[in-house]
ZANU-349478 format. One record per residue (C-alpha): residue number from 0; residue in three letters; x, y, z. Coordinates in Angstrom, 2 decimals, decimal comma, padded with zeros to 5 digits, m for minus. Example, Ala and Ser with C-alpha at 12.3 -4.5 7.8 and 13.67 -1.06 7.14 Angstrom:
// residues 2
<site 0 ala <012,30 m004,50 007,80>>
<site 1 ser <013,67 m001,06 007,14>>
***
This chain:
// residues 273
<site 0 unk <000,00 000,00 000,00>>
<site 1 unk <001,67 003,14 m000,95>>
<site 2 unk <000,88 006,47 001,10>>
<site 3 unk <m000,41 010,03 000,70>>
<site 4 unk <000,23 014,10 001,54>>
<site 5 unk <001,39 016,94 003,95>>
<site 6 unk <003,71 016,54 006,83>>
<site 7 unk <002,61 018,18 010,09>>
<site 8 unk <005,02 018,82 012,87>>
<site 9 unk <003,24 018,91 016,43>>
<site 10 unk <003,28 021,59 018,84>>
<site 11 unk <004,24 020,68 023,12>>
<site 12 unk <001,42 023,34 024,09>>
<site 13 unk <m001,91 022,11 024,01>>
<site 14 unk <m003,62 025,92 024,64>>
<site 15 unk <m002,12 026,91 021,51>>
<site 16 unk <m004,37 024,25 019,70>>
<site 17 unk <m007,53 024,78 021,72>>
<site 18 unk <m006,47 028,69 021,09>>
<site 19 unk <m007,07 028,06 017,64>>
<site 20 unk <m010,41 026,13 017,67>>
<site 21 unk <m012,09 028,93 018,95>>
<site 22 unk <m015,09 029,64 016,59>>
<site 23 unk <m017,99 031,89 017,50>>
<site 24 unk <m021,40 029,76 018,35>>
<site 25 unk <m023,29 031,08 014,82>>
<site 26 unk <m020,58 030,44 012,71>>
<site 27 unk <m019,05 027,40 014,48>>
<site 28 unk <m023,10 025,54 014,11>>
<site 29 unk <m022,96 026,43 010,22>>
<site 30 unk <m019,14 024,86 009,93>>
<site 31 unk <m019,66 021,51 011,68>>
<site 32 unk <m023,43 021,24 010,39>>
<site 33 unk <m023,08 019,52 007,26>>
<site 34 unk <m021,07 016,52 006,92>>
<site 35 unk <m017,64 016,55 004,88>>
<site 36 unk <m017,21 014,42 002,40>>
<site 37 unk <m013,27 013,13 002,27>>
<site 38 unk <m012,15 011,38 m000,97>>
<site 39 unk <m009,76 008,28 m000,42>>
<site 40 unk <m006,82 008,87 m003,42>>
<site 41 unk <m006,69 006,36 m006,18>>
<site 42 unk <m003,04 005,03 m004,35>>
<site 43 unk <m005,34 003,16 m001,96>>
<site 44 unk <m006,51 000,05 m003,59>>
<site 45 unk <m009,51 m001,80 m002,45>>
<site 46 unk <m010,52 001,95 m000,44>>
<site 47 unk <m011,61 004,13 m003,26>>
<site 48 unk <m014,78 005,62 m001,79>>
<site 49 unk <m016,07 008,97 m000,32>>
<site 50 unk <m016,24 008,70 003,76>>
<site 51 unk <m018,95 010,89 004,69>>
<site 52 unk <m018,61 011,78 008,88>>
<site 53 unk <m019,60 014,68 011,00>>
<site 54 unk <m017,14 016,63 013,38>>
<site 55 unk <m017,75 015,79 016,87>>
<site 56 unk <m015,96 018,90 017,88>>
<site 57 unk <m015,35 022,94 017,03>>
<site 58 unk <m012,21 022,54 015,14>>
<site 59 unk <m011,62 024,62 012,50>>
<site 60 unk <m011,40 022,45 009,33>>
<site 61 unk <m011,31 023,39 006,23>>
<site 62 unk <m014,51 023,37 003,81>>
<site 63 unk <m014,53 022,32 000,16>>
<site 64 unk <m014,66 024,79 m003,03>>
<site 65 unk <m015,65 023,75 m006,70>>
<site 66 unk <m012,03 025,07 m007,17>>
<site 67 unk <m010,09 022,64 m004,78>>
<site 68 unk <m007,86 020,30 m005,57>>
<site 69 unk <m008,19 016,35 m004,29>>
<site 70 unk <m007,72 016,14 m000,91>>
<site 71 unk <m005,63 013,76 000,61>>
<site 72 unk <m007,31 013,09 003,86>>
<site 73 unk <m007,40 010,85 006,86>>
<site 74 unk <m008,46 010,26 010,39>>
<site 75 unk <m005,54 009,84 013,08>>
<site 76 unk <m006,78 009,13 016,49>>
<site 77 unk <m005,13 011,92 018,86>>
<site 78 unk <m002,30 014,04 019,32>>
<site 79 unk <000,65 013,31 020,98>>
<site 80 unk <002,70 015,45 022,97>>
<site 81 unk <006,01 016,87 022,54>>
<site 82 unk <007,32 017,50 025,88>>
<site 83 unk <005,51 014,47 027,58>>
<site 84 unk <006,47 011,27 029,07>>
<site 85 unk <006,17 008,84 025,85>>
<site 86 unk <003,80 006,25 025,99>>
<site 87 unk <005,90 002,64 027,26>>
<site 88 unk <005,76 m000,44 025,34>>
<site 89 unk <006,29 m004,05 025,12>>
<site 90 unk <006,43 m005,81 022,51>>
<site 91 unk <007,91 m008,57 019,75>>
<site 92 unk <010,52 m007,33 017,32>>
<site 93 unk <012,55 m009,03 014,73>>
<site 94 unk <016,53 m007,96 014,99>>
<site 95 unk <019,17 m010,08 013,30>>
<site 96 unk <016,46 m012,56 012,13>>
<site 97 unk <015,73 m013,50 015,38>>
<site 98 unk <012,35 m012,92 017,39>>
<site 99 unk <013,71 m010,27 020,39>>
<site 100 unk <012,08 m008,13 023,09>>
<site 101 unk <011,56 m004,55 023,08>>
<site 102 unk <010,67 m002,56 026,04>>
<site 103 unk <010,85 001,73 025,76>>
<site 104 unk <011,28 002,65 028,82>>
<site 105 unk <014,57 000,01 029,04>>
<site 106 unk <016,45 002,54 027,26>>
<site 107 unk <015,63 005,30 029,68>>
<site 108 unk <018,70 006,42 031,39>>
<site 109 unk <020,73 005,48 028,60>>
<site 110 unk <019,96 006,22 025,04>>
<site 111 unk <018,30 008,66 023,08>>
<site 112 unk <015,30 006,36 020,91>>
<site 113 unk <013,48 007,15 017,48>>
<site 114 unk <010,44 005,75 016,78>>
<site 115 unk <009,98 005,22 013,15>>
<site 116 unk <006,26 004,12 012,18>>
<site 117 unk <004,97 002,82 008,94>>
<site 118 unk <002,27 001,50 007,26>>
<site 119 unk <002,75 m001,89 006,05>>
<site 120 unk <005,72 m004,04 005,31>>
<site 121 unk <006,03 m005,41 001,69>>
<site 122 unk <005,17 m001,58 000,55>>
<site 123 unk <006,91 001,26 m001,41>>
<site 124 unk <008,10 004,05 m000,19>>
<site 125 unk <008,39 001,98 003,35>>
<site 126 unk <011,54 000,07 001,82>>
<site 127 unk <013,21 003,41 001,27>>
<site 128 unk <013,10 004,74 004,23>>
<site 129 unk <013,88 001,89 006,49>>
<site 130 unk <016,87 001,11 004,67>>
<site 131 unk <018,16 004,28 004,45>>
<site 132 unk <018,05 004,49 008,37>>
<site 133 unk <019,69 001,50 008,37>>
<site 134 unk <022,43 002,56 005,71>>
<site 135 unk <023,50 005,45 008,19>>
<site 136 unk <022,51 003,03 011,45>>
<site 137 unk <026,51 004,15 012,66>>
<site 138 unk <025,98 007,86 012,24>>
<site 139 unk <022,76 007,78 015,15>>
<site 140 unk <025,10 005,12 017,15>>
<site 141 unk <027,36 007,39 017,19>>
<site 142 unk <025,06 009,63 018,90>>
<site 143 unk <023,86 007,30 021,86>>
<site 144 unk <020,79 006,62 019,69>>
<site 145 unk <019,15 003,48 019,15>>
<site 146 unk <016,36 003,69 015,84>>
<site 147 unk <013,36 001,13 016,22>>
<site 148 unk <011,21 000,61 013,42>>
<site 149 unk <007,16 000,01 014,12>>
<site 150 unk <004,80 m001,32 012,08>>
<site 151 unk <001,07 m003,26 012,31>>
<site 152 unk <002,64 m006,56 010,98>>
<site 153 unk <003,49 m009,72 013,03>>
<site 154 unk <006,76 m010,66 013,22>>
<site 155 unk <006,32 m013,31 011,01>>
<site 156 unk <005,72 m010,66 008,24>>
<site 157 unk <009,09 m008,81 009,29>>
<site 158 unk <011,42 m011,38 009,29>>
<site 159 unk <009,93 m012,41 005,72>>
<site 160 unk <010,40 m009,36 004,59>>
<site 161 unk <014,05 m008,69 005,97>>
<site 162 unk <014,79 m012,15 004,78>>
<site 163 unk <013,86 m010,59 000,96>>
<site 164 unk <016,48 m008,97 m000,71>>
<site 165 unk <016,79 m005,53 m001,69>>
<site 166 unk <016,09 m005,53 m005,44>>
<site 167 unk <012,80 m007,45 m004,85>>
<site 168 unk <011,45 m004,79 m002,64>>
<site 169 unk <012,84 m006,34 000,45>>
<site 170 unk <015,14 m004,91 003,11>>
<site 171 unk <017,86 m007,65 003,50>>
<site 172 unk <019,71 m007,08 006,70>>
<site 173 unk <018,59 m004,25 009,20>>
<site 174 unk <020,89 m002,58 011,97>>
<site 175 unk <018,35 m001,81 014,11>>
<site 176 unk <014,92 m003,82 015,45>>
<site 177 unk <011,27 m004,02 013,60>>
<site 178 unk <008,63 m003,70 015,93>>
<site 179 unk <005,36 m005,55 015,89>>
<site 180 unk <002,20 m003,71 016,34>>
<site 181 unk <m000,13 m006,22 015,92>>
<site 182 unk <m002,12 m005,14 018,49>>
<site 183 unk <m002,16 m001,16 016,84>>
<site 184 unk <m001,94 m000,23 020,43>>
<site 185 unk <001,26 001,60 020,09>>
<site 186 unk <000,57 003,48 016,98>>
<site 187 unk <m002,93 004,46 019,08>>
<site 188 unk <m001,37 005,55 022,10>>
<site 189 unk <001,67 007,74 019,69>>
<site 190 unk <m001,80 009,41 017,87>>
<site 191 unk <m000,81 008,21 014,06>>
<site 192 unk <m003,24 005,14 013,84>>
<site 193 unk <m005,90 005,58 011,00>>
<site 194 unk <m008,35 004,13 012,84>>
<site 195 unk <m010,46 002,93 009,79>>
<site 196 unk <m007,49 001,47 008,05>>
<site 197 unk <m005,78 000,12 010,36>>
<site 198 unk <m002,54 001,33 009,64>>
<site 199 unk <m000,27 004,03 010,99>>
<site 200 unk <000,76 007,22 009,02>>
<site 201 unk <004,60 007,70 008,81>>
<site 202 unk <004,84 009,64 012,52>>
<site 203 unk <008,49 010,17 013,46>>
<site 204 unk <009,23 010,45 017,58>>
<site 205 unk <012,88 011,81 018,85>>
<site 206 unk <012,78 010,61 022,52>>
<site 207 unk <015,37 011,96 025,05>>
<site 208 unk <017,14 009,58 027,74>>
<site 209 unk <014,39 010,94 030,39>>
<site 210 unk <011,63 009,36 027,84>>
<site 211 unk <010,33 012,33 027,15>>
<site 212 unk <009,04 013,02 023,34>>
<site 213 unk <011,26 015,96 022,15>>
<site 214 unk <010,52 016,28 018,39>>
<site 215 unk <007,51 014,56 016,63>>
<site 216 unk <006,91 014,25 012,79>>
<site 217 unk <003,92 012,94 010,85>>
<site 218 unk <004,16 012,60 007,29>>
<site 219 unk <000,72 011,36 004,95>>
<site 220 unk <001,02 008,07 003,43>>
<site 221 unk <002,89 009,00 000,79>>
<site 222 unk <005,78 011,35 001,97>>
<site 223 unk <008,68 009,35 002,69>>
<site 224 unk <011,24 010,81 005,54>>
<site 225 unk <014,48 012,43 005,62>>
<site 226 unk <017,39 010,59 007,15>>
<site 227 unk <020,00 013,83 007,80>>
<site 228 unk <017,16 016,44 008,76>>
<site 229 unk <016,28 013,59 011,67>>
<site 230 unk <020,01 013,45 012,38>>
<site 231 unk <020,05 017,32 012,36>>
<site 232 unk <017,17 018,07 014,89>>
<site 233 unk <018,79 015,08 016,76>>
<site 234 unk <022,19 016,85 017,57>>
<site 235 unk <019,93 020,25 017,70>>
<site 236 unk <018,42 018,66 020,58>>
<site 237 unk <021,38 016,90 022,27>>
<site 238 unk <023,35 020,33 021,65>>
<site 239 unk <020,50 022,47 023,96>>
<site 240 unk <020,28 020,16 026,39>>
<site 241 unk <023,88 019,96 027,11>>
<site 242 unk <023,46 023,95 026,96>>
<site 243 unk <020,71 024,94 028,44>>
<site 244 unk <021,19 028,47 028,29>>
<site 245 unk <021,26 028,44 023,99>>
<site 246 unk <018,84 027,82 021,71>>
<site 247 unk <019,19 026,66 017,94>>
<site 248 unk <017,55 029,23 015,32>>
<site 249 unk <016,54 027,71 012,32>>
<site 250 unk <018,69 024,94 009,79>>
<site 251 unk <021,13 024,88 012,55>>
<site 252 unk <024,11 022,65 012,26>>
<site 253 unk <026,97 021,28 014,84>>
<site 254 unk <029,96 023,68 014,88>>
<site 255 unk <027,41 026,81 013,11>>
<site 256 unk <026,40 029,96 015,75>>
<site 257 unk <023,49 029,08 018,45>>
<site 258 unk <021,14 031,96 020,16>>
<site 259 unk <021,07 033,32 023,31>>
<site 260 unk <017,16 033,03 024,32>>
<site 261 unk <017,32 036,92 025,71>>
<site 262 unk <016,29 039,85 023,52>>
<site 263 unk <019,97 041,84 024,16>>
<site 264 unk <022,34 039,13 023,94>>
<site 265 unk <019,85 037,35 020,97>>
<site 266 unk <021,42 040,34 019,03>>
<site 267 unk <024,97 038,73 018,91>>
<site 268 unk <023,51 036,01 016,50>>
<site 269 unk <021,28 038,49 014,50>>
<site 270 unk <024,43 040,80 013,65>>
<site 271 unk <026,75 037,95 012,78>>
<site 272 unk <024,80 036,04 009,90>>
***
């Protein structure tokens, strides 16, 4: 099953969300009145229909012109975080080609995690991103970073498809653990399960060695992921936690200028670049 559209990157404070729901009582009745209707892309064999649902609450959503283009839409269950605790688990993985067990919070104390979800093994754009964390495994090693890989498959599905080489749309040997999900109650509690497919969008979790989510990603089905801007706002986060009194403005690279969070001494960074 190949994937679809837009990448959103999730916000730690939960009052700027609610801040932006707010719709007067008139309006917000005409908005959420009329059901939307939602057209599943042609990538999603066996699923082209319209889903017709009504919004159970005043978010602001937006309504469909004569003049829009198709929209690529689905329904994730929540939203997760940044800044929390992340959600533990327990569960089956294939590392090796052996059956192993993975437990988050084990890492706690020790290594930074991310938590790379997918749809479906024996996919697309799935292959090319898994592998290509793998290819550059050493680089997050180096970094006191373990990558797990999560999907909805059994393990039996994993090692089949690790034991599949490359250039049949396998994956051949991985450096780092496939999760199973069977259960979806992992991709439920992270907030990228699509409830009514059953599958998780392509959500992206940087977890710091206190298990806390620091960076969260969630790409549409289709969007595949970008190894060295994870590795980026990896050491961007490993860099302001060892220095708590910088921040790091934007594209921000080991060894480049960081900011000083204060309006006066912010002005050292502004005048140099």
């Amino acid at each position: 099953m190949a994937c679809a559209a837009s990448a959103s990157v999730l916000s730690s404070n939960p009052r700027m969300l609610q801040a932006s729901s707010v719709v007067p009582a008139a309006r917000s009745a005409r908005l959420f009145s009329k059901p939307l209707e939602v057209s599943i892309p042609k990538i999603f064999n066996g699923l082209r229909k319209t889903l017709s649902f009504r919004t159970s609450s005043p978010r602001l959503q937006s309504t469909p012109t004569a003049s829009s283009r198709t929209r690529f839409a689905v329904n994730a269950c929540q939203v997760p975080l940044v800044g929390n605790v992340a959600p533990d688990f327990e569960a089956e993985a294939v590392f090796d080609q052996e059956f192993i067990n993975v437990k988050l919070s084990d890492y706690i104390g020790k290594k930074y995690v991310i938590l790379l979800f997918y749809p479906l093994d024996f996919t697309f754009v799935c292959p090319t991103e898994i592998t290509a964390f793998s290819d550059r495994y050493a680089e997050f090693d180096e970094l006191n970073t373990q990558v797990l890989g999560i999907s909805v498959d059994s393990v039996f599905s994993h090692l089949a498809w690790v034991q599949t080489e490359r250039k049949s749309g396998g994956l051949g040997d991985l450096k780092y653990p496939l999760v199973s999900d069977i259960t979806k109650s992992i991709s439920k509690d992270f907030g990228v399960l699509i409830s009514d497919q059953g599958i998780a969008l392509r959500g992206l979790f940087i977890i710091d060695k206190e298990g806390v989510i620091q960076h969260s990603t969630i790409n549409n089905l289709a969007i595949g992921r970008d190894v060295s801007e994870t590795k980026r706002t990896l050491q961007a986060l490993q860099y302001v936690q060892e220095n708590p009194d910088e921040v790091c403005p934007a594209g921000w690279k080991p060894g480049e200028k960081s900011m000083k969070p204060d309006p006066k001494l912010s002005k050292d960074y502004f005048a140099a670049i």
